[in-house]
N, C-alpha and C positions, 0 to 999 in steps of 0.2 A: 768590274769584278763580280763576279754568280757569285748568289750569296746560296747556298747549300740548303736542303731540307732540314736538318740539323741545328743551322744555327737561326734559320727561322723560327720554332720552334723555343730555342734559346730567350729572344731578342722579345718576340711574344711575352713568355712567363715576366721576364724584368721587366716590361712596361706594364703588366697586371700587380708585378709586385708591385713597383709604382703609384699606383692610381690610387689618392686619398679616399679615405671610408670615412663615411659619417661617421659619426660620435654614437657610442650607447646611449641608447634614451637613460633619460635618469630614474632610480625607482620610487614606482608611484610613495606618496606622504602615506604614514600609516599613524593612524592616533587611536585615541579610543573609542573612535566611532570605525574603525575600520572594519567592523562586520558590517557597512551597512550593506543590502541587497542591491542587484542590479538586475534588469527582467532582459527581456528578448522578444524581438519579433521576425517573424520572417523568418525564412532557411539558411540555415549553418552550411557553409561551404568552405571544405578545406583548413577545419576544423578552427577556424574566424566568426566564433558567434557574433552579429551586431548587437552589442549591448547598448540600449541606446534609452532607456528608462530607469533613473537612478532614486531610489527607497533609502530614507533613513532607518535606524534601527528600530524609532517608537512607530514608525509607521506600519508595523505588521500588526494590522489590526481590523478590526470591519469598516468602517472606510476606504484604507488603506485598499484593501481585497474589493471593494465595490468600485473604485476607481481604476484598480487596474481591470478589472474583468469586464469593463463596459465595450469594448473591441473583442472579448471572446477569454477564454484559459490562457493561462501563461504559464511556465517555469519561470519560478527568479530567484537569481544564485544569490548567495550569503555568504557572506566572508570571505576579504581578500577580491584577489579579482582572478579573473579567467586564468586557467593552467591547463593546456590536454595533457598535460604528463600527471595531472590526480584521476584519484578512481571519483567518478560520481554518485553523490545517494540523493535518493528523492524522498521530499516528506510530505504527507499528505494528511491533511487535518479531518475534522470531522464534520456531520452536521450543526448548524447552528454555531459554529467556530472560526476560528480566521488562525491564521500562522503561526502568528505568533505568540499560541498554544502550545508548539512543539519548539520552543525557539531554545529550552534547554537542552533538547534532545540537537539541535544543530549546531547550539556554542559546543557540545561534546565531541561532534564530527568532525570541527572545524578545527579542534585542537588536536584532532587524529592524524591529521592533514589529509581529510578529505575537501571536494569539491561538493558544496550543500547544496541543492537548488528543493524551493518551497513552491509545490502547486497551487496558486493561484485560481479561484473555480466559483460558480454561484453556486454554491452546497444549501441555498432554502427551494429555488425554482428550477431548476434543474437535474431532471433524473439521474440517478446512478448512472444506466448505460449511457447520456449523452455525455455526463462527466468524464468518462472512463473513453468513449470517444473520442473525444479531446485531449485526455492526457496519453492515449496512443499517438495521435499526431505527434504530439512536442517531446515523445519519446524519441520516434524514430529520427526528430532535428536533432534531440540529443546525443545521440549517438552518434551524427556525423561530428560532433564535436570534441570527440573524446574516441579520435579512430585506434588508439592504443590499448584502449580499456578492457583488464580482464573481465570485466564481468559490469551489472548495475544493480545497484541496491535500493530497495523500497522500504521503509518507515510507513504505515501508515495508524491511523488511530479512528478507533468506531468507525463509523461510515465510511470511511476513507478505503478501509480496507476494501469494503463494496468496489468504490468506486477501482481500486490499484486491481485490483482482480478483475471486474468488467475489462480494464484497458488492458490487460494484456491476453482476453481470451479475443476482444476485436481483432488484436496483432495477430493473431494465432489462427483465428476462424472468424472473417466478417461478418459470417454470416449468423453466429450464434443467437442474433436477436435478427427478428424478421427486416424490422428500420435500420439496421447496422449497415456503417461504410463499407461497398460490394468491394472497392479498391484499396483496402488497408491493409491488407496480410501482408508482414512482415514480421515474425516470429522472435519476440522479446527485443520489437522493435533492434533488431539487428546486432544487438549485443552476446558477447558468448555464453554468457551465463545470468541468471538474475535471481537475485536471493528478497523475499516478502517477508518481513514482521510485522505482520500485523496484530497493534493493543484492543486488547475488548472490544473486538466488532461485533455487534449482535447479527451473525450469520441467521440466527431462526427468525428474524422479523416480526413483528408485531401479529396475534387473532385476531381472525376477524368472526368470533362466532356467533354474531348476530346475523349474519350472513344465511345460517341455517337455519332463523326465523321462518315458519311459514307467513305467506302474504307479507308482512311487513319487511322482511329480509331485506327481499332484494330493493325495495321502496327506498330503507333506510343505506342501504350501499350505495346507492343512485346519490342521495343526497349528501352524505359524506362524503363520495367524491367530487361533486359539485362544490362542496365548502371547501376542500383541499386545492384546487386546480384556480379558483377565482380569490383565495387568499396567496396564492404563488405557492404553494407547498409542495411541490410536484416530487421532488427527492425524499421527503415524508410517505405521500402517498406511495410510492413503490416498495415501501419498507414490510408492507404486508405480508405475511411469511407464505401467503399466495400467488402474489405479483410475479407474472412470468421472468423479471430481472432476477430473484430470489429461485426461483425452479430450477431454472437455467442456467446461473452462477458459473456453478460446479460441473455443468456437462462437457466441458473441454479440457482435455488433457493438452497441461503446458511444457512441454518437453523441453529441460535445460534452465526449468523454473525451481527452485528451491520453498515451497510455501511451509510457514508457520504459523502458527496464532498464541498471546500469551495473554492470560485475562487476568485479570481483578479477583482477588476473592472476597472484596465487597459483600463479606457476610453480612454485615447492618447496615446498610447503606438503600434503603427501601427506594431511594430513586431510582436504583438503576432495575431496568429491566433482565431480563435471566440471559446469560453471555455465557454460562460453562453447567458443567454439571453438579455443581454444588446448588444451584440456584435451581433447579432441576429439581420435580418432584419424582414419586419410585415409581411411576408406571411409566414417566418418563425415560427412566435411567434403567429400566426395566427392560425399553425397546430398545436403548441405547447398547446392551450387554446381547440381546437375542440382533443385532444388527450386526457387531463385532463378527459373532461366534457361526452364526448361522445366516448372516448376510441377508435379514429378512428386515426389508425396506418398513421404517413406522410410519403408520397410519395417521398419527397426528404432521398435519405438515413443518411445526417449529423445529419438531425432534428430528424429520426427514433433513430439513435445510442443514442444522447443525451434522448430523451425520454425513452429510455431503461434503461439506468443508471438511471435515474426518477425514475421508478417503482420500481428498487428495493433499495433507498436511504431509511433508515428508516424515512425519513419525507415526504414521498409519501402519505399517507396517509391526513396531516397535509394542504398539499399544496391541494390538492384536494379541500377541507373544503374552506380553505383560497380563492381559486377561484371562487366557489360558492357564496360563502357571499359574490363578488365583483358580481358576475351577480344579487342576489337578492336584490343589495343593486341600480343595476341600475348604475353602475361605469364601468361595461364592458355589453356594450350595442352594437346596429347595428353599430355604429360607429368606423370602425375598428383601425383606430387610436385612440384613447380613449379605447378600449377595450386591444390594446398592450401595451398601457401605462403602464395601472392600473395591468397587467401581470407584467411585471417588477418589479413595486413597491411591488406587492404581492412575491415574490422572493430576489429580490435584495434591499430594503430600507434596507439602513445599522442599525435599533433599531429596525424594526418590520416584517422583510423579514423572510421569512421561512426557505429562504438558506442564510444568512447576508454574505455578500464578505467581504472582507478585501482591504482594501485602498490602490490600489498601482497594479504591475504588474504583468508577472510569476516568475521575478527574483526576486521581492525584498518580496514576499508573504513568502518565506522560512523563512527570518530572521527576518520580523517586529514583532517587541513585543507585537502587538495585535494578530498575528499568537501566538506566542508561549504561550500566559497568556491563550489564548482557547484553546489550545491543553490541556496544562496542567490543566484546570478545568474540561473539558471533559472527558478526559483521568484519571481520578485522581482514583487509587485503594487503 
């Protein structure tokens, strides 16, 4: 007897229905070490990172970061284990720091149900662009790992921010530094959107005006960098508010990037070097107002670098405005004291400042719960 198309067809599905299925794996033990990190190497395919490097939670630390970075930068995720169905954020620590600096800013992510992963980087010997290099690379794995994801978010803090910004003008333009990877363009590493908060980065860099020394100037530059390069300091040395990393920063427009920056207002705090314009003297805040209003580039190059991260903050725009309506209101007048003031408070008043700082220093800006309750409203997908 011809058995028919039909019940072919039929006879198929019931022996599919049929056929035993493995068991659900069972789910992984969660205790209270269950934050601990997990790293990656190698390329994410079909969104299967191989996680294959397992960190406890006290190992985010300088050790920790020296052992893993002896094969090169890494992402290593935090909390829970692998999900492409979270949104990812990336935190990036500072100089002279290790991870688990930002580790309250990631137990906060982690209870948002996001996906954390902590850059991994030698932040004493290696420069800003190569860092930023390298966390282009393990962006763009990133992203094949999380192919559902609206968008990707950056945390970084001081330096870090250097570096989150160098890696995503590499994606962007490899070319921005002359030694930059000629084959990296991929544009916010291939995600649809990416949003940057970066805490108290010192954007203006460090003077160098000894520099303008006759005769001995450039003698003593020669050998400051000499002492900087044969002590490993290389990420140091570029921090010069000269250093072509710091010029160049900001000459790439990142289209579909979100950038912010929120600082410290570290009024006593005499360690920290000047991050905003409270810290700012009035010839500085002086250019900073004739920059705004009349777009005329200052001549000091700290004030230049900071003004540069200005233009491309998405509240450049905003602060503009806000400037204005203090000149037309007659509150920044000929009076150039009264005119830096009223610069300040247009910026830095903690209810109605366009960039609000958070209360407190560069160290304690990472962990204060007014940092992390704005992260996480900002940040909220």
């Amino acid at each position: 007897m011809s058995i028919t198309a039909a019940q072919r067809i039929f006879l198929r599905q019931l022996a599919l229905a049929q056929t035993p299925t493995a068991p659900p794996a069972p789910p992984a033990a969660i205790d209270k070490m269950a934050a601990a990190p997990t790293a990656y190497s190698g390329e994410m395919k079909s969104a299967k990172p191989p996680f294959d490097v397992a960190l406890t939670e006290i190992e985010l630390n300088d050790a920790a970061e020296a052992a893993m970075t002896k094969d090169g930068p890494k992402l290593v995720q935090y909390g829970g284990t692998y999900d492409p169905t979270k949104e990812p954020i990336v935190l990036v620590h500072g100089m002279a720091g290790f991870p688990g600096h930002m580790k309250d800013i990631a137990d906060r992510f982690v209870k948002e149900g996001r996906q954390v992963y902590f850059y991994f980087y030698d932040d004493h010997c290696s420069a800003a662009q190569k860092s930023g290099r390298s966390l282009a690379i393990q962006l763009k794995k990133l992203n094949a790992a999380y192919p559902q994801s609206k968008g990707l978010d950056i945390v970084a803090h001081s330096f870090g921010g250097i570096v989150a910004r160098a890696a995503l003008s590499s994606l962007e333009d490899p070319n921005w530094l002359k030694d930059d990877c000629k084959n990296l363009r991929h544009p916010r590493g291939g995600f649809p959107e990416v949003r940057v908060r970066s805490l108290d980065t010192p954007w203006q860099g460090y003077g160098t005006f000894w520099i303008n020394v006759p005769v001995a100037g450039p003698i003593i530059y020669g050998i400051v960098h000499a002492v900087f390069f044969l002590i490993g300091k290389n990420a140091a040395w570029e921090m010069r508010a000269v250093s072509e990393t710091l010029e160049k920063l900001f000459a790439t427009a990142l289209p579909g990037v979100q950038e912010q920056t929120i600082s410290a207002t570290q009024k006593e705090d005499a360690r920290d070097p000047e991050r905003s314009l409270e810290d700012m003297d009035e010839d500085d805040r002086l250019a900073v107002i004739n920059f705004l209003l009349y777009r005329i580039e200052p001549s000091d190059p700290r004030v230049r670098n900071w003004c540069n991260m200005l233009k491309r903050d998405s509240r450049f725009a905003e602060a503009i405005a806000a400037v204005q309506a203090e000149v037309d209101s007659g509150r920044i007048s000929d009076d150039d004291a009264k005119r830096t003031e009223a610069l300040v408070d247009v910026f830095q008043n903690p209810k109605t400042g366009v960039m609000k700082p958070i209360a407190g220093d560069h160290m304690s800006i990472r962990n204060d719960p007014v940092t992390l309750d704005r992260l996480a409203s900002e940040l909220k997908r």
